[in-house]
C-alpha positions in Angstrom: 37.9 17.4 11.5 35.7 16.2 14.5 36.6 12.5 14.7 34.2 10.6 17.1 35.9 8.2 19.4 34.2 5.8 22.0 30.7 7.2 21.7 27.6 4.5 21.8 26.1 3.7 18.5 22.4 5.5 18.2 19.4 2.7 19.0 17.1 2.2 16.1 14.8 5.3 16.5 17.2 7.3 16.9 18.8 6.3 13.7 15.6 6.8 11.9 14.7 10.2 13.5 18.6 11.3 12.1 17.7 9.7 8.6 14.1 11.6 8.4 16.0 15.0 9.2 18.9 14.4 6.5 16.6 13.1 4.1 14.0 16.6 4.8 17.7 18.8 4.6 18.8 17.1 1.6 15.3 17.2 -0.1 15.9 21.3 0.2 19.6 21.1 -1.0 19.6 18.6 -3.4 21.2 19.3 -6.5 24.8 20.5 -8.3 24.1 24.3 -7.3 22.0 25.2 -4.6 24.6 25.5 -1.7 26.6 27.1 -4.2 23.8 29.7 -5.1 23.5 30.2 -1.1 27.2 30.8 -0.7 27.4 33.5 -3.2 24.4 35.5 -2.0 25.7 35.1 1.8 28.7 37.1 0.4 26.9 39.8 -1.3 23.5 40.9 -2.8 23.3 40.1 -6.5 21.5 40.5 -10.0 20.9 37.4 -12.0 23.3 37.9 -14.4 26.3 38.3 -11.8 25.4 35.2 -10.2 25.4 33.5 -13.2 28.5 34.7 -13.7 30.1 33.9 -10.4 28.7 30.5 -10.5 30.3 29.4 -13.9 28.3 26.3 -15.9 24.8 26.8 -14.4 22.4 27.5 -17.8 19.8 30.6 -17.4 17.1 27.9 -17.2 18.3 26.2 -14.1 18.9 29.1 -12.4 15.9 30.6 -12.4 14.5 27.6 -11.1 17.1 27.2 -8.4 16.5 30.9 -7.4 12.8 30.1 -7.1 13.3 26.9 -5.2 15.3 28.7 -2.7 12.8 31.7 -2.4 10.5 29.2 -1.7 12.4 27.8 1.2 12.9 31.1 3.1 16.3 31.0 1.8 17.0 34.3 -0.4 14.5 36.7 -1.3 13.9 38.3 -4.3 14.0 42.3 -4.3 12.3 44.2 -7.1 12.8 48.0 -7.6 11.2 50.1 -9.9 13.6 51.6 -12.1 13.8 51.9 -15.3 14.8 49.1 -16.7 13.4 47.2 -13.5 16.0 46.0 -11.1 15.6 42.7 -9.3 18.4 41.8 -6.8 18.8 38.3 -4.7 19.7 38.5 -1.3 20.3 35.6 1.6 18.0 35.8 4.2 19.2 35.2 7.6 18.1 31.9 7.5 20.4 30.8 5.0 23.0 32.2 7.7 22.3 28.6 9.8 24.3 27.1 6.8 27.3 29.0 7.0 29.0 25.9 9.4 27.2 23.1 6.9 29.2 24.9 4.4 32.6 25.3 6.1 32.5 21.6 7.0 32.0 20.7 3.7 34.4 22.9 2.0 36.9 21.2 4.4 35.9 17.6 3.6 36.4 18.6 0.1 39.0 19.7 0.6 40.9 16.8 2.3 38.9 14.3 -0.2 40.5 16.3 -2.8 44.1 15.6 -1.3 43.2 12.5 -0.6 42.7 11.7 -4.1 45.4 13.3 -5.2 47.8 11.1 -2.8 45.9 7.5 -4.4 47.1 8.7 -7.7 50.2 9.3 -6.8 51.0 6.0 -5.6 
C-alpha cells in the first residue's frame, strides 16, 4: 500500500475540487453491487441469470436496475441477438477497464482491513 510521507496538505480548492470528483465517482458506484457487477463482466461476457448467479444475494429486481444504471454510464452494454428464445448478453465496455486499478486497490484494502480485524479480535 502507497503510504504518503512528507507531502504538503492540499489548499482549500484543491480539497474541494478532490471532494466534487469523489462525490461525481461515488454518485456512479454507489451501492452494495455495482463494482461487483463491473468485476464480473470485466472477466467475461454474461446472461442475466449467470450473473446473478456469480454474484450470490443480489434479488432479480436490483439487478436489473443495477444493469441499467451501468448501461447508462457507458459502463457495460447490453447485447441482444435474435434467436430463438432471444439472447441478451452483458458485456464491460472498455471504459469500465479504467476501474480495473480502483478495484485492485480496494480488494487489497479489504483485504488488510479484513486481517486487521481479525488481529483486534484476537487480542
Amino acid at each position: 500500500m502507497k503510504v504518503i510521507k512528507n507531502e504538503p496538505l492540499p489548499d482549500r480548492k484543491e480539497c474541494a475540487g478532490s471532494l466534487k470528483n469523489i462525490l461525481d465517482a461515488l454518485y456512479v458506484l454507489n451501492g452494495k453491487w455495482k463494482l461487483a457487477l463491473i468485476l464480473s463482466l470485466i472477466q467475461s461476457s454474461k446472461r442475466f441469470n449467470e450473473i446473478q448467479h456469480e454474484v450470490t444475494g443480489i434479488s432479480a429486481k436490483v439487478l436489473a436496475k443495477e444493469l441499467k444504471d451501468l448501461e447508462l454510464n457507458d459502463l457495460i452494454t447490453r447485447n441482444v441477438y435474435p434467436t430463438t428464445p432471444v439472447s441478451i448478453v452483458y458485456e464491460a465496455t472498455g471504459y469500465s477497464h479504467t476501474l480495473k486499478n480502483i478495484i485492485a486497490e480496494l480488494s487489497a484494502w479489504g483485504e488488510q482491513h479484513r486481517e486487521k480485524i481479525k488481529e483486534g479480535m484476537r487480542k
